[in-house]
Every structure is written in C-alpha cells, then in structure tokens.
LUMLO-562095 format. One record per residue (C-alpha): residue in one letter; x, y, z. Coordinates in steps of 0.1 Angstrom, whole numbers, padded with zeros to 4 digits. Example, Ala and Ser with C-alpha at 12.3 -4.5 7.8 and 13.67 -1.06 7.14 Angstrom:
// LUMLO-562095
R   residuo       x       y       z
R         A    0123   -0045    0078
R         S    0137   -0011    0071
// end
This chain:
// LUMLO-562095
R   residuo       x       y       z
R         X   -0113    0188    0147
R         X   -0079    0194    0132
R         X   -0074    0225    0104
R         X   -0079    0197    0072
R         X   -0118    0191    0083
R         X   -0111    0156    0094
R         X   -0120    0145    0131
R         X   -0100    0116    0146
R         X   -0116    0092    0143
R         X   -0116    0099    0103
R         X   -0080    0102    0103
R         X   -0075    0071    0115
R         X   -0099    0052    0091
R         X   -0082    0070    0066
R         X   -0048    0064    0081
R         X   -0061    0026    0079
R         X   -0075    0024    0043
R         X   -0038    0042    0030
R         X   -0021    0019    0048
R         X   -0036   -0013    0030
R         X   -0038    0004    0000
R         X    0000    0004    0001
R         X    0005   -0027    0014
R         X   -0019   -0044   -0010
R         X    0004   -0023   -0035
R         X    0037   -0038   -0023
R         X    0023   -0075   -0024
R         X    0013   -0074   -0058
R         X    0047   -0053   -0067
R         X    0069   -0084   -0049
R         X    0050   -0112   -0069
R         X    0051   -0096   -0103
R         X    0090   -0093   -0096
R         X    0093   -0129   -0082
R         X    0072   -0140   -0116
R         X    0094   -0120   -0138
R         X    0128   -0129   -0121
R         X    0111   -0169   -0128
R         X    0106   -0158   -0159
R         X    0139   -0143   -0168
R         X    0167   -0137   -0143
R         X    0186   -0108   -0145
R         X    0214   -0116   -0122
// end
C-alpha cells in the first residue's frame, strides 16, 4: 500500500476510470469544434 491509502490494484482502476473520463472529454470537445467550425468557420 502506497502513502495515499490506495493499493495497486485501486490505482490502476482509478488510473483506468481518469483515463476515459478524459478521453470521453476530448471526444465530445473535437465534435463540438467540428459542429461549430460547420456552423461558422473562422478561418
């Protein structure tokens, strides 16, 4: 068990979780820009 409480197999559960949250983040940040640039270009 590490000094934050977590063993490892929590780490990487939580290592997993974080790292879909982000990427579920970044997929719904790339369509909302690819809707708005459909939208109205800016370039």
């Amino acid at each position: 068990m590490s000094n934050n409480g977590m063993t490892e197999d929590d780490a990487r559960r939580f290592h997993g979780q974080f790292m879909a949250g982000t990427l579920g983040w970044f997929a719904v940040a790339v369509v909302a820009h690819f809707l708005a640039w459909s939208w109205r270009p800016w370039f």
